[in-house]
C-alpha positions as CSV (number, residue, x, y, z in Angstrom):
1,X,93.5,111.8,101.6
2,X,91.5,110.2,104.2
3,X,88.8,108.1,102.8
4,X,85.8,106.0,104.7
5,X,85.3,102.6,103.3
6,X,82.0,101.7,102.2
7,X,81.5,99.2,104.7
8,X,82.3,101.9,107.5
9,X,80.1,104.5,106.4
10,X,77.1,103.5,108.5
11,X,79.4,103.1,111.4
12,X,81.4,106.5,111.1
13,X,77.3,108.2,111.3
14,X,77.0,106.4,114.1
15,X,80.1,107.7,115.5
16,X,79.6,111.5,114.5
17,X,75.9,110.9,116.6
18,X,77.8,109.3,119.7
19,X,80.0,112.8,119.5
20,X,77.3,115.0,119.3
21,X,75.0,112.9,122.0
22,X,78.3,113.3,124.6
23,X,78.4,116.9,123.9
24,X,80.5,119.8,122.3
25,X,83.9,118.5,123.7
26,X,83.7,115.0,122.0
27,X,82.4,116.4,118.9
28,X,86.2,118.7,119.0
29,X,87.8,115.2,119.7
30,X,86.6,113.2,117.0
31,X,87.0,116.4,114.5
32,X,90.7,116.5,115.7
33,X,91.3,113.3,115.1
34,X,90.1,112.9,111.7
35,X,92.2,116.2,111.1
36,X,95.6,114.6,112.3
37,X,94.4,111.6,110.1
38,X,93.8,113.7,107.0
39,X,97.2,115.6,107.6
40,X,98.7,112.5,108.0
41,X,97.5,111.4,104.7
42,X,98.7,114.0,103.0
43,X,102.0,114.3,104.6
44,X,103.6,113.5,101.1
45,X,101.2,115.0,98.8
46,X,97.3,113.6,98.4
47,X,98.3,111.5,95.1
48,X,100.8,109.6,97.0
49,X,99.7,108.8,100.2
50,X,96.4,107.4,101.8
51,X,94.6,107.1,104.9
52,X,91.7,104.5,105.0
53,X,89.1,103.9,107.6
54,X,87.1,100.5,107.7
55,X,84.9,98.4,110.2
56,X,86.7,97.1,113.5
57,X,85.0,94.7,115.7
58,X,85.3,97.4,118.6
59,X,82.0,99.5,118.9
60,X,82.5,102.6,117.4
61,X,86.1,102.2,115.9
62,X,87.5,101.3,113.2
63,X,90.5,99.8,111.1
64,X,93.1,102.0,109.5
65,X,95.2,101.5,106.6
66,X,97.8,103.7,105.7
67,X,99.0,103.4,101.7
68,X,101.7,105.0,99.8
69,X,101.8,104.9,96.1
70,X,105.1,103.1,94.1
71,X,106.5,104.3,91.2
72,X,104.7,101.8,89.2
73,X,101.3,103.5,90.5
74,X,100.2,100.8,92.8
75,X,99.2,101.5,96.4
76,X,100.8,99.6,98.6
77,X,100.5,99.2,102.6
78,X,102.2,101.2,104.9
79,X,101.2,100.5,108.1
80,X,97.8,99.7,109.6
81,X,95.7,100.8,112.4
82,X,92.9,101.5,114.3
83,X,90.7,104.7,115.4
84,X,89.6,103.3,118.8
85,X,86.5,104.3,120.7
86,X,87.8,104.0,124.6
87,X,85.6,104.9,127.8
88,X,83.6,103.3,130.5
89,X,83.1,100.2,128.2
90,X,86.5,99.3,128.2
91,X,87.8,101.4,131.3
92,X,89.5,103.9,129.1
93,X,91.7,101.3,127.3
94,X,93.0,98.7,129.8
95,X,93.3,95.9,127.0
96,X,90.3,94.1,127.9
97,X,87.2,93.8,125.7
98,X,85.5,94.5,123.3
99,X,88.5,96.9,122.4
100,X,91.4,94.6,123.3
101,X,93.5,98.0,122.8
102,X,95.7,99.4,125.3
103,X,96.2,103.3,126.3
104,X,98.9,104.1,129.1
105,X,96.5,106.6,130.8
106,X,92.3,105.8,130.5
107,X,90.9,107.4,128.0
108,X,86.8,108.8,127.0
109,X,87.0,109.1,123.4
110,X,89.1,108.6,119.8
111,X,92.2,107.4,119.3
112,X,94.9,106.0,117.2
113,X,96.9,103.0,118.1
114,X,99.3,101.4,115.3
């Protein structure tokens, strides 16, 4: 299951509103990344694995945790994440701020990087 923190909520509105404010195209992109996300969540079955998004420093990104349940019911982590915003504020991804995240080819919208 993919689940939004509480302290990302307000960002994650602000996100869906930057989609819809660069058009029709960005709003697909952002949908199809939370989609992957979800399915990735439940790749094992919703009651054992997690996806959780939570506030990054980057403007309009965020933190991921993945969790996987143990036998003795406890979630533990996985791997963790983030759902990056790229484009013209950090040329696409080239590693410099404020996203300090790097994407082979420049890139104008979501994505993940583990």
């Amino acid at each position: 299951m993919l689940r939004i923190d509480e302290s990302a909520k307000n960002r994650f509105k602000a996100c869906k509103t930057l989609a819809r404010n660069l058009g029709p195209e960005m709003v697909k992109k952002f949908a199809k990344v939370l989609r992957w996300l979800n399915a990735y969540a439940c790749h094992e079955g919703k009651l054992t694995t997690r996806v959780t998004l939570y506030l990054d420093f980057a403007p309009y990104s965020f933190g991921i945790v993945w969790e996987r349940k143990d036998t003795d019911g406890n979630w533990k982590h996985w791997f963790i994440g983030g759902l990056i915003y790229h484009g013209p504020h950090d040329n696409g991804g080239d590693g410099g701020a404020p996203t300090l995240s790097v994407n082979l080819t420049p890139h104008h919208g979501w994505s993940v990087h583990t």
